[in-house]
C-alpha positions in Angstrom: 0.3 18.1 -15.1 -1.9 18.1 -11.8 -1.5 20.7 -9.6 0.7 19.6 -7.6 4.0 20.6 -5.9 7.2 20.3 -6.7 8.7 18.9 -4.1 5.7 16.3 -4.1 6.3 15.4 -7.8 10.3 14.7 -6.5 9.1 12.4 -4.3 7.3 10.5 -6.2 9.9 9.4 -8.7 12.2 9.0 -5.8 9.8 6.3 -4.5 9.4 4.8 -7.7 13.3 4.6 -8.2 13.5 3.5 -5.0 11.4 0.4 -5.3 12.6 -0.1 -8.9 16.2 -0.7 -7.8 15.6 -2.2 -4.7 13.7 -4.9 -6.5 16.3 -4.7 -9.3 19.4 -5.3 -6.8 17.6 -8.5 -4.6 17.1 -10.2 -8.2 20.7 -9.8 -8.9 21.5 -10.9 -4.9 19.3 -13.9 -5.3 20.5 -15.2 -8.6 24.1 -15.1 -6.9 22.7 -17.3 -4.2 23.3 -14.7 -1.8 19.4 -14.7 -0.7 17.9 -17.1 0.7 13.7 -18.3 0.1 11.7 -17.2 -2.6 11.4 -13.6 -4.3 8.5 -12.1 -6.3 9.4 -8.5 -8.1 7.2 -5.9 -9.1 9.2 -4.4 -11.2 6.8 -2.2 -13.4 3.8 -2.1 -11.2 6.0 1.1 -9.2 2.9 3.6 -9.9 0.3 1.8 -8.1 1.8 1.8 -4.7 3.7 5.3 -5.2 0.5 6.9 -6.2 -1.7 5.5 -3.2 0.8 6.0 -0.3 1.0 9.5 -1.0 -1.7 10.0 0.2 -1.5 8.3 3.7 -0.2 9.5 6.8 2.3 7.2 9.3 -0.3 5.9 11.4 -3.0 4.9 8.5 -2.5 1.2 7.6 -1.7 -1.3 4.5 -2.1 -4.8 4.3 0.4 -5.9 1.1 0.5 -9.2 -0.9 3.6 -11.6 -2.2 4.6 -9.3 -4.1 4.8 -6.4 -1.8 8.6 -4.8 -1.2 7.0 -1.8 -3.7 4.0 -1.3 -1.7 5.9 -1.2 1.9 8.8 0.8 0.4 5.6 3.4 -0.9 4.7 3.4 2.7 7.9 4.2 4.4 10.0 1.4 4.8 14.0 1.5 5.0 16.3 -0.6 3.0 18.2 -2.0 5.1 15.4 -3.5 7.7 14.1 -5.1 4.4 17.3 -6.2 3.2 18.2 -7.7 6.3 14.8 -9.2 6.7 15.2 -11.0 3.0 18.8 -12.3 4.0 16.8 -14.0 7.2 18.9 -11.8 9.9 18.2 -10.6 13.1 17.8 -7.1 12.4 15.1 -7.6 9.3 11.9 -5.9 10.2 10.3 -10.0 11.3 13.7 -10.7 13.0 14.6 -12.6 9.9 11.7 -14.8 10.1 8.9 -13.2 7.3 11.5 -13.1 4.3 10.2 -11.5 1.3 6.8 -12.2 1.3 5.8 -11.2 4.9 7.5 -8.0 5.7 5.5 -5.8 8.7 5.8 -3.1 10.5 2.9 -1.9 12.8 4.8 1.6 13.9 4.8 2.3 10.0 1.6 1.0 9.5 2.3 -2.1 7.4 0.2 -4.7 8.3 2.2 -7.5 6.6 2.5 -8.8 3.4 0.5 -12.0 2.6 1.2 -15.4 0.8 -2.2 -15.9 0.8 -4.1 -14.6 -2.5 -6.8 -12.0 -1.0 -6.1 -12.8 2.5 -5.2 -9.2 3.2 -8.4 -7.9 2.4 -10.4 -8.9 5.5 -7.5 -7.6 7.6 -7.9 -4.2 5.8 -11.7 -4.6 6.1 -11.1 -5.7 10.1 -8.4 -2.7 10.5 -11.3 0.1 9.1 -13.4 -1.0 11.8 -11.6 -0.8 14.2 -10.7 2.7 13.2 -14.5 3.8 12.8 -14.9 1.8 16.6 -12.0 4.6 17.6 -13.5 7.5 16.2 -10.5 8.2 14.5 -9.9 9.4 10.5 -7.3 6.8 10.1 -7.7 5.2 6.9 -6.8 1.4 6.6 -5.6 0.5 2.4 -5.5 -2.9 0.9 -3.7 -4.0 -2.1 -4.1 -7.4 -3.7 -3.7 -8.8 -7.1 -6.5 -9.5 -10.2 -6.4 -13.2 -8.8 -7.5 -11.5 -5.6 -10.4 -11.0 -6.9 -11.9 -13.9 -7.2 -11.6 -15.7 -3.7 -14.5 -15.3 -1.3 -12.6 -13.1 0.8 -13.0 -10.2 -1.4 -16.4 -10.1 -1.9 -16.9 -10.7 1.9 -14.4 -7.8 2.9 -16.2 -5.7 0.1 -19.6 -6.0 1.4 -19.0 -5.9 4.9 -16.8 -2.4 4.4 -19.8 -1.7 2.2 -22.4 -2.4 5.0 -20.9 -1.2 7.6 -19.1 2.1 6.0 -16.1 1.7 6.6 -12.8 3.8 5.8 -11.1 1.8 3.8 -9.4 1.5 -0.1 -9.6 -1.6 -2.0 -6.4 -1.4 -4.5 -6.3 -3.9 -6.7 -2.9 -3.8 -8.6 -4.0 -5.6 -12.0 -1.1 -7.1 -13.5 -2.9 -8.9 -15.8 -1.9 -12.8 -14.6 -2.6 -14.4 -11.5 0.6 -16.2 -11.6 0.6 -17.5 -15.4 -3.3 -17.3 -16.2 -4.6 -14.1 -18.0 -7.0 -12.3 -16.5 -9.2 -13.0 -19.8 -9.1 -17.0 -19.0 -10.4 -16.6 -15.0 -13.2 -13.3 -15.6 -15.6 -12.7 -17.6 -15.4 -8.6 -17.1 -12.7 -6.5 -18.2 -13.0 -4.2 -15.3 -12.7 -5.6 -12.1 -13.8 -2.5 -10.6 -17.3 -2.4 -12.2 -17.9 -5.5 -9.3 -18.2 -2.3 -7.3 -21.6 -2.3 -7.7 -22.8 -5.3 -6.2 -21.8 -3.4 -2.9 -23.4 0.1 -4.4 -19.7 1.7 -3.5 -17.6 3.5 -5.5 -15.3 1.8 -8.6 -12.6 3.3 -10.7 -10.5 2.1 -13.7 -7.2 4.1 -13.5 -3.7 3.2 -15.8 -1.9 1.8 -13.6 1.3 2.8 -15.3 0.6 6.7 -14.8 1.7 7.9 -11.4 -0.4 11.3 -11.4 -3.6 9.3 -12.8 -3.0 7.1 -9.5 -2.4 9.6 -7.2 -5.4 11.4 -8.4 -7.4 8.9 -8.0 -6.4 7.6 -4.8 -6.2 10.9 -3.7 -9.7 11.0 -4.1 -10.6 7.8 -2.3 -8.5 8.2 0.9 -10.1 11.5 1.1 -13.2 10.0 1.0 -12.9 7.0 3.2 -11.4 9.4 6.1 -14.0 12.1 5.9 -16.7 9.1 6.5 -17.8 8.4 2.8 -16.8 4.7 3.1 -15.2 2.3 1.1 -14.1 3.1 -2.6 -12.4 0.0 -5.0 -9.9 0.9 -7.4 -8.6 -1.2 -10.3 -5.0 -0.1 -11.2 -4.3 -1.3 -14.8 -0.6 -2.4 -14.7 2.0 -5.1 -15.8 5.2 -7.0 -14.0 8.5 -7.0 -16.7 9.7 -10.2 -15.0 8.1 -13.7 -14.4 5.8 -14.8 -11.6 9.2 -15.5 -9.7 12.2 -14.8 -10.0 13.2 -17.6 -12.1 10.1 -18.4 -13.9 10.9 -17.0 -18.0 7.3 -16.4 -18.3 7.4 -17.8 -21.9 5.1 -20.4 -21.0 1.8 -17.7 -20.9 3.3 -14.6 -22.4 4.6 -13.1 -25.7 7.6 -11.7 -25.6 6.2 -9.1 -27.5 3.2 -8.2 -25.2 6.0 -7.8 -22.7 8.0 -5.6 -24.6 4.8 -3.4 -24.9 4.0 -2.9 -21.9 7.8 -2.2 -21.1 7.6 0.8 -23.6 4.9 2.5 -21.2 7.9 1.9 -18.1 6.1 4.0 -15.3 9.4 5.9 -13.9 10.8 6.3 -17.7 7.5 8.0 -18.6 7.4 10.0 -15.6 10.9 11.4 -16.0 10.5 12.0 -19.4 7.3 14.4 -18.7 9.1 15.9 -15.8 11.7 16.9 -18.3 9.4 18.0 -20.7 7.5 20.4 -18.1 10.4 22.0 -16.8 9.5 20.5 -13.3 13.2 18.9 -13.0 16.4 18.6 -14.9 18.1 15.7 -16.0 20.9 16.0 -12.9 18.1 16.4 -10.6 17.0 13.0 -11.6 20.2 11.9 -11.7 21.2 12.6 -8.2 18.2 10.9 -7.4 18.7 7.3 -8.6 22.8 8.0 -7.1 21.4 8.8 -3.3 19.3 5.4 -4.0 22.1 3.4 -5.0 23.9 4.7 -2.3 21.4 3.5 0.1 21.1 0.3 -1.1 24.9 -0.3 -0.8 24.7 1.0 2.5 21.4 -1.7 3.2 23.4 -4.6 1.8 26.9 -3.8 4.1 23.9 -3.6 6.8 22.6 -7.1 5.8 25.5 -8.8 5.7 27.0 -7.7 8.7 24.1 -8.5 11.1 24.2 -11.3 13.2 22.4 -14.3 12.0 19.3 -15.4 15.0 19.9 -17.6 17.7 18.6 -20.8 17.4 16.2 -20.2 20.7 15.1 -17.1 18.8 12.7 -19.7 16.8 10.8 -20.2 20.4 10.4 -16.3 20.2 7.4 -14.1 19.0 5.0 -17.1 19.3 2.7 -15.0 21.6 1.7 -11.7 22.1 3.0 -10.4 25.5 
């Protein structure tokens, strides 16, 4: 085990939980027809993001992707905000008008999620500057998928942060399909983060499904980028349980037994398990854990519900900044 706290190991597998059945309780939601849109789940990926916020204080900044309730949950959003945001309500965190896939929050330091593949890394990259304009140790983090990747906006972002030294974390949560094509089919490399070196910054391969390995790691590059040393790209190793949507089987592109592999190295399972083992918790500890969360999230969805829907003038809203 790292040498880290106890009350910082707690709080990692209470993030992880809490993303995990968050994400876990909007599938069940939107299969009953209760939610409206479209909904993407990370379900498995909960290390990456736990691992990396950890590190960051309320006013750095993330920029998130589709599939981003784990990463803004890592980075201190509440439930019920988000809830209400994915049943399109007044209250949500966009007034009901981002859903799922474009949840912000500049007080918390989310700069939105994206629909766009890669489209948050230039925001990150913008963000950084701005920061190193301030003369401030703020510390702007981007995550974006292995599709990410390959659109012209990372490689722009990357050299420019590169050039220009900027304090920023490339995250790039590898789940191994960008939407239904393996990672195999659209790169030739099997480390995305050895494209590091075009840019001459720093790249690490980390399991993605190992909280601590993350957190160490990350740990390393936030301190980095806000003591001045620049930009640092890491490639998170990870895997999603579900389909691209919720909806899609995923039988199309995947075995059921790669899946059922991957599912074996379950991130919070493997955590709580070496807790366990350590002597760092106890099985009610845990326990009482995933209760307060479940808690919460009933609490989130009676929030949901029970806000008022927007006016319909509220669409001529928020159009321009003030």
């Amino acid at each position: 085990m790292l040498a880290i706290d106890q009350a910082t190991l707690h709080k990692l597998y209470h993030t992880m939980v809490r993303i995990r059945l968050f994400e876990q309780r909007i599938m069940e939601l939107f299969q009953q027809g209760r939610l409206p849109g479209f909904l993407h789940v990370s379900i498995g990926q909960e290390a990456v993001p736990t691992g990396v916020c950890a590190h960051l204080r309320s006013n750095d900044y993330i920029s998130s992707t589709h599939r981003g309730h784990g990463d803004v949950i890592a980075k201190g959003a509440r439930l019920d905000r988000m809830m209400a945001e994915l049943y399109g309500k007044k209250t949500g965190y966009c007034k009901g008008k981002g859903g799922s896939m474009h949840i912000a929050d500049l007080e918390l330091g989310i700069l939105g999620a994206n629909g766009i593949v890669g489209a948050g890394i230039p925001i990150a990259t913008g963000t950084a500057l701005a920061f190193k304009m301030r003369r401030t140790d703020q510390v702007a983090v981007c995550f974006f998928g292995d599709g990410g990747a390959n659109t012209g906006a990372f490689h722009e972002g990357l050299n420019l942060a590169s050039v220009w030294n900027l304090p920023v974390v490339f995250v790039c949560q590898n789940n191994q399909y960008a939407e239904s094509t393996p990672q195999r089919v659209h790169q030739k490399i099997k480390d995305i983060a050895v494209r590091a070196m075009a840019y001459d910054i720093p790249g690490e391969t980390v399991d993605g499904m190992d909280v601590l390995e993350v957190y160490r790691v990350a740990g390393d590059a936030v301190a980095r980028a806000r003591a001045g040393g620049g930009p640092t790209l890491v490639e998170c190793k990870t895997y999603r349980f579900y389909g691209h949507y919720v909806g899609d089987p995923g039988t199309a592109y995947r075995r059921p037994e790669e899946v059922e592999e991957w599912k074996q190295r379950d991130p919070i399972a493997t955590f709580a398990r070496r807790l366990l083992a350590e002597g760092v918790t106890t099985a009610a500890e845990l326990k009482a854990i995933e209760e307060a969360v479940q808690q919460e999230l009933e609490a989130a969805i009676r929030f949901a519900e029970t806000s008022p829907e927007p006016d319909l003038e509220d669409a001529l809203q928020d159009i321009y900044a003030s």
